[in-house]
C-alpha positions in Angstrom: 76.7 81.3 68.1 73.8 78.8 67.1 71.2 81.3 68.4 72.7 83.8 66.2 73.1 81.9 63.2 69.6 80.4 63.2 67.9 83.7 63.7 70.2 85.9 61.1 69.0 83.2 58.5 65.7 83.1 59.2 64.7 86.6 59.9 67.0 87.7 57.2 65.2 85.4 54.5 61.8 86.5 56.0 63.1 90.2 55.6 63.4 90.1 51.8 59.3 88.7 51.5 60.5 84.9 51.5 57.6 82.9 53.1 57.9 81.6 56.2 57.9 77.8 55.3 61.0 78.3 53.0 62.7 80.5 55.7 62.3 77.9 57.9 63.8 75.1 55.9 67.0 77.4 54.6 67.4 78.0 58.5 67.6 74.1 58.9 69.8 73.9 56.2 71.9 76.8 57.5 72.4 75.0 60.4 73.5 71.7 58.7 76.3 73.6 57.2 77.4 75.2 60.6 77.7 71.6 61.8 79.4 71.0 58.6 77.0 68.2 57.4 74.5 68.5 54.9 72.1 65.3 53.8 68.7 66.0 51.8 67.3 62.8 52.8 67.7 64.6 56.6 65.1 67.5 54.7 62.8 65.0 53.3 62.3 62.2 56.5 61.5 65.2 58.7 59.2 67.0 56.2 57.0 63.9 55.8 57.3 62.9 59.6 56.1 66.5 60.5 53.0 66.2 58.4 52.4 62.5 59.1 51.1 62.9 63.1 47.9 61.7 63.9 47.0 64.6 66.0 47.3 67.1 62.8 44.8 65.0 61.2 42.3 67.4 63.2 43.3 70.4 61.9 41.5 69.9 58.3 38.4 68.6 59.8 38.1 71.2 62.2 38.5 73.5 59.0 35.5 71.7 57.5 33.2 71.6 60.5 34.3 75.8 60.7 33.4 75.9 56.9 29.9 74.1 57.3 29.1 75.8 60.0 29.0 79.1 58.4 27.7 77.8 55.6 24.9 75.5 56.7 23.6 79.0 59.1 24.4 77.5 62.9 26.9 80.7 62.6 24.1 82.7 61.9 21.6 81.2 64.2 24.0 81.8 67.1 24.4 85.6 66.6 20.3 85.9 66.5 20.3 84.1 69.4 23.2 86.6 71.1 20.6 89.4 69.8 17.0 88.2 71.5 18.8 88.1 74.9 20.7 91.4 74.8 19.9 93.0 71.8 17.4 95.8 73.8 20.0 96.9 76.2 21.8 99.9 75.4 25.1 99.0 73.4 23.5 95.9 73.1 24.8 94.8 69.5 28.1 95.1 71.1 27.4 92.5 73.8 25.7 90.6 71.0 29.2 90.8 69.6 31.0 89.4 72.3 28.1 86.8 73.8 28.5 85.5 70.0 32.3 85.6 70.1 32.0 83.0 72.5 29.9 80.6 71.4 31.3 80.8 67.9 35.1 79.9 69.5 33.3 76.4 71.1 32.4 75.8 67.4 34.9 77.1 65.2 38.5 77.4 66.5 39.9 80.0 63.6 40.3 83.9 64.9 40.3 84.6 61.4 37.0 82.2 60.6 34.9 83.5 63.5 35.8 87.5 62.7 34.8 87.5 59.1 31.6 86.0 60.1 31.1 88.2 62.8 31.7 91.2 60.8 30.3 90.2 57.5 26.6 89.7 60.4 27.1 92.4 62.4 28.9 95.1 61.1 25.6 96.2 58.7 23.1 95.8 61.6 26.1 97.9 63.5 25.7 101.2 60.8 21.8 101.1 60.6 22.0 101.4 64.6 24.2 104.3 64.6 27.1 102.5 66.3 31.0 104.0 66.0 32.5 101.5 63.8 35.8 102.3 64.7 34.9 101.2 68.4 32.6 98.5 66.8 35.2 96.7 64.7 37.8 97.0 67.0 35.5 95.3 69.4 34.2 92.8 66.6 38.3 92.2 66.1 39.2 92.0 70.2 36.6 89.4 70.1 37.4 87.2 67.2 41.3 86.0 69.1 38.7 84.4 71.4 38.1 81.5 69.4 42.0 80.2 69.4 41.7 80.1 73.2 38.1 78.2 73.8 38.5 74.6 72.8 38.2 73.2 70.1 41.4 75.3 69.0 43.8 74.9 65.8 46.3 76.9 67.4 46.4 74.4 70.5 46.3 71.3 68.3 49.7 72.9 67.0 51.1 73.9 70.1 50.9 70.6 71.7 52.1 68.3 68.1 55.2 71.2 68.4 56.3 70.3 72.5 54.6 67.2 72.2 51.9 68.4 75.1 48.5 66.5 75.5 46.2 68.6 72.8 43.6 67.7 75.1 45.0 69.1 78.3 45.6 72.6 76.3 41.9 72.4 75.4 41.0 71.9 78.8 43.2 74.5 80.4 41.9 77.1 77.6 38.3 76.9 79.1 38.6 79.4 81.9 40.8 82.2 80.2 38.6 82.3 77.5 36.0 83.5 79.3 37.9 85.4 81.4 38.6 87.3 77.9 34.9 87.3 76.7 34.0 88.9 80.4 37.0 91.6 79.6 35.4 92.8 77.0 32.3 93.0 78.2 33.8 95.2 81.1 35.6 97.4 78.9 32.5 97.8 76.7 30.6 98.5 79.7 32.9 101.6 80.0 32.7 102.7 76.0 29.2 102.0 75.6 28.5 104.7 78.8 29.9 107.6 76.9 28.3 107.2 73.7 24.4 108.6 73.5 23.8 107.2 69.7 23.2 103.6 70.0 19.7 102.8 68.7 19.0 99.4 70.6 16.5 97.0 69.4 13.5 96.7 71.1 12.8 93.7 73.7 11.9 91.0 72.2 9.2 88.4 74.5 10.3 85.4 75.8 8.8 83.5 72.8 11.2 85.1 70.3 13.7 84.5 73.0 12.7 80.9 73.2 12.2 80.0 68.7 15.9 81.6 68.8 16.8 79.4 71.6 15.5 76.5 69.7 16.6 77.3 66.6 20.5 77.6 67.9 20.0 74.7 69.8 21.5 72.1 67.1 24.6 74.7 67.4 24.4 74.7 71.3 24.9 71.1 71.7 28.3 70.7 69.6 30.6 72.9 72.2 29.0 70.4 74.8 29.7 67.2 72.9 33.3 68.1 72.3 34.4 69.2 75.9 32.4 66.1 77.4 33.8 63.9 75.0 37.2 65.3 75.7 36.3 65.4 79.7 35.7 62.1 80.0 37.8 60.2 77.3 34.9 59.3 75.5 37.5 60.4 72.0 40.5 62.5 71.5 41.2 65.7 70.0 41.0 64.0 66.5 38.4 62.1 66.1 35.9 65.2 68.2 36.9 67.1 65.0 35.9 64.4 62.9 32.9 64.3 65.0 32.5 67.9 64.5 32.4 68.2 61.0 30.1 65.5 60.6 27.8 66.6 63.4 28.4 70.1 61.4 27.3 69.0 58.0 24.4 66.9 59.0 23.0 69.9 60.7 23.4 72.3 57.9 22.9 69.7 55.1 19.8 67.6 57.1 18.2 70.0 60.1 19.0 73.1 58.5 19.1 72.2 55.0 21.3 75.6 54.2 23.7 73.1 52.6 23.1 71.5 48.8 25.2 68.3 47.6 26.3 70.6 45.0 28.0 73.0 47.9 30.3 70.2 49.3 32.6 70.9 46.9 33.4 74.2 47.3 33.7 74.0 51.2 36.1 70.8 50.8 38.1 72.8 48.8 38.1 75.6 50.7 39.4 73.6 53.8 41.8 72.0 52.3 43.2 75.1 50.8 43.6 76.8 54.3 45.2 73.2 55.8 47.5 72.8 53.1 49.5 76.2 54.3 48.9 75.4 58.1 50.6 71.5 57.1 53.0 72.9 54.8 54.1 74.9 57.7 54.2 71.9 60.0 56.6 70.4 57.9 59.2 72.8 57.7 59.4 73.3 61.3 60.0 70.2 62.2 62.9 69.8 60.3 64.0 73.0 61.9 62.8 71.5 65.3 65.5 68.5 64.2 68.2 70.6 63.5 67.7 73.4 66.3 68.0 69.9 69.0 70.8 68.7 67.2 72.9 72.0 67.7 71.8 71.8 70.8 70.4 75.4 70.6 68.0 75.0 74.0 70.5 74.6 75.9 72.4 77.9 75.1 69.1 79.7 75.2 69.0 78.3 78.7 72.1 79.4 79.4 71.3 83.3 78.1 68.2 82.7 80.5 69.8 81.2 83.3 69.3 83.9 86.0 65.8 84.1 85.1 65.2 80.0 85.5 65.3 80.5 89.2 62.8 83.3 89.3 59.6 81.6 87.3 57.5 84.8 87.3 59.9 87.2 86.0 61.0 84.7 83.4 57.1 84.6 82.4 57.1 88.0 81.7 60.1 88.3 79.7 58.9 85.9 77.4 55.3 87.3 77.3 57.2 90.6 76.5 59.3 88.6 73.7 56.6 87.2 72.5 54.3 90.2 72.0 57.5 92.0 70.3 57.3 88.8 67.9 53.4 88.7 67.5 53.5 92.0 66.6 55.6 91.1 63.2 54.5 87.6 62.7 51.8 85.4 62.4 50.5 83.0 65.2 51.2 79.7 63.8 54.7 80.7 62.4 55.5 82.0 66.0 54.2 78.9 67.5 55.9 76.4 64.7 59.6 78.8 65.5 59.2 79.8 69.2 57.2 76.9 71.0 60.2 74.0 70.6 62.9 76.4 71.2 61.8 78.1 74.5 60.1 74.8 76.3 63.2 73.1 77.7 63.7 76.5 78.9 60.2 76.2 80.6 60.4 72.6 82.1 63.8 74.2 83.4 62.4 76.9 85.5 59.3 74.3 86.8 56.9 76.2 85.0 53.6 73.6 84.0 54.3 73.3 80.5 50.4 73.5 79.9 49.7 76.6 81.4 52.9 78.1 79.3 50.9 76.7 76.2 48.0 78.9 77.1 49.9 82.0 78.1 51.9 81.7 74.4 48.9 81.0 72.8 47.0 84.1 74.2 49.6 86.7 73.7 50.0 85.3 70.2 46.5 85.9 69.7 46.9 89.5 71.2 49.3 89.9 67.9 46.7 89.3 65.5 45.5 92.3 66.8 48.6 94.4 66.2 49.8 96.1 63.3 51.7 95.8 61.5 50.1 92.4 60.3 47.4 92.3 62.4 45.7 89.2 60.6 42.4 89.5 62.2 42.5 93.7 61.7 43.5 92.9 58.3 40.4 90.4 58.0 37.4 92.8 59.8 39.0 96.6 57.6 38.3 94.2 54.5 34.9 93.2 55.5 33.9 96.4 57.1 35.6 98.7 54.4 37.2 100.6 56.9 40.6 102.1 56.9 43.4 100.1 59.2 43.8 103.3 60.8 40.3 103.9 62.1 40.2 100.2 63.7 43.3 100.9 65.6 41.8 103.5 66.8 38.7 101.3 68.2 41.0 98.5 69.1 43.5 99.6 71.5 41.2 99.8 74.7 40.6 95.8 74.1 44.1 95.3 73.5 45.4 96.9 76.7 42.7 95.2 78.4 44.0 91.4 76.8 47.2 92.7 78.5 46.2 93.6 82.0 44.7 89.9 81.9 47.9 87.8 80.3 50.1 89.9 83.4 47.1 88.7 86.0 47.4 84.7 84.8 51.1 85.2 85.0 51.7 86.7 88.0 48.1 83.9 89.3 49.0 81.0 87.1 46.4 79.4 89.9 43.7 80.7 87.9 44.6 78.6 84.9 46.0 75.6 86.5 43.5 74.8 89.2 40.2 74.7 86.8 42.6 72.7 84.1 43.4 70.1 86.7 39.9 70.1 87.6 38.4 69.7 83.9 41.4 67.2 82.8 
């Protein structure tokens, strides 16, 4: 009855356009009243306790160091790069796409960050060439979701302050299926790229192109490694390697650089606070959700609906990878981690499943949602940069998205591939 009063409320404020933030909170308060207590001092201690965690603290910086990076060219300088080494090749703009893809999630952290950038770079260089942009975009889109994966990630950060996992462990454990991703969709590109005769690739550039590019990016190149290595060996936490980030990020565009003006500081404070202010408002609703959904005891009847799967860990993984791509497909990632994570992880630690590896499995099929209409945040994001109709990128999409699938069923029914490298990096 708890299950079925907490989700009528919320999905049935959510149906008539209410944000998700004030959904959340009428659910908590929907609950009160089926315990039959209400208190608003219960509403406000666990609003302020949600946003007052030390380990949110890196969300906004990691927003800044996104936001000077793209400003201050290191963005930029990493896609030119990605061109000089496989720019000549044919379909090479598309493994441009994806080599960048993948060093922009070790900087950035934001699917939504790292796909405008690559489309607003790309997608021009993409028309003169004579690439499909249907195939283009939806490639520029398959590998934006990357960057949620790859530390440093947002989305982790969240996950682990929701179950209260070790933020560094996720970003750890996120190493190896993000590139298992990026090598996806250079294998399913592979396969487009052969059937299309119009590419115009660019020519080779010489090794001393390849080499200024190299040096050029190389400011960029040594951020991913400070982070993981602080991380690695517990030089700093997840925190204070964002602060480290966005300093390291605007010295670099303001001081090496020099893309960035005092008078442009403003404007890119402002714009991450703007984007952190929704993410923390978010925060803080769920947690007083996350109160009331422990205090009417709603894990345990979801374990209880489960219960014949707890005994069989695989085939409870892919039910809830199917539940969750049904979910990802209607709602946003950090929604469906701020609703989903807290509720289903006693049923996790139940069935022995490494509460880690479930972190990166959830994480990566809510990225696959981003790529799914009918919100589709990251399709959304590319159509508007690209001017393309939503219908055309779906189109160019789907071949990525069945591929991201093939690979979240392979971790799940190998959860060795995850776990062994995250013990081995943690």
């Amino acid at each position: 009855m708890t299950v079925t009063i907490f989700l009528s409320v919320l999905l049935g404020f959510m149906a008539f356009g209410m944000p998700i933030a004030f959904a959340l909170l009428l659910s908590a308060i929907g609950l009160m009243f089926y315990l039959d207590f209400f208190d608003v001092q219960i509403l406000a201690q666990n609003m302020l306790a949600g946003a007052d965690n030390f380990s949110l603290m890196a969300v906004p910086l990691f927003m800044l160091a996104g936001e000077a990076m793209n400003a201050g060219g290191m963005s930029r300088r990493m896609v030119a790069l990605a061109s000089t080494l496989v720019g000549h090749v044919h379909g090479g703009l598309g493994y441009v796409a994806i080599m960048a893809s993948v060093l922009l999630a070790a900087l950035s952290g934001s699917a939504v960050a790292d796909s405008a950038a690559l489309a607003a770079m790309l997608v021009p260089m993409l028309r003169n060439r004579g690439y499909d942009l249907k195939q283009s975009c939806g490639l520029i889109a398959a590998g934006g979701i990357i960057a949620p994966i790859i530390p440093p990630s947002i989305s982790f950060i969240i996950f682990g302050v929701a179950t209260n996992i070790s933020v560094t462990k996720l970003f750890m454990a996120g190493i190896v299926p993000g590139l298992l991703m990026g090598l996806t969709l250079v294998m399913v590109w592979t396969f487009v790229a052969r059937r299309s005769t119009s590419f115009k690739p660019f020519p080779k550039e010489p090794w001393s192109v390849r080499m200024k590019a190299l040096r050029e990016s190389g400011w960029a190149l040594v951020l991913p490694v400070i982070i993981i290595g602080g991380l690695r060996f517990g030089i700093f936490t997840p925190t204070e390697a964002a602060a480290v980030a966005a300093v390291y990020a605007l010295f670099v565009g303001m001081v090496v650089y020099r893309e960035i003006k005092p008078r442009d500081l403003m404007k890119l404070l402002v714009n991450a606070a703007t984007t952190t202010s929704v993410v923390m408002f978010l925060v803080a609703a769920a947690l007083v959700t996350s109160y009331m959904i422990t205090l009417a005891d709603l894990p345990k009847e979801l374990i209880a609906m489960l219960g014949p799967l707890v005994d069989s860990p695989t085939l409870l993984m892919i039910v809830l990878v199917i539940l969750l791509t049904l979910v990802g497909t209607a709602m946003d990632l950090t929604p469906t981690i701020l609703i989903l994570a807290p509720v289903l992880m006693p049923v996790i630690k139940e069935a022995g499943i490494d509460p880690t590896y479930f972190g990166v499995i959830f994480i990566m099929v809510g990225c696959a949602g981003l790529l799914t209409p009918p919100v589709g945040t990251v399709l959304n994001v590319v159509c508007g940069v690209a001017r393309i109709r939503m219908e055309d990128i779906i189109k160019g999409v789907w071949p990525y998205v069945a591929a991201y699938t093939l690979l979240i069923l392979l971790l799940v029914i190998f959860p060795q591939i995850v776990t062994v490298p995250m013990n081995w990096f943690y």
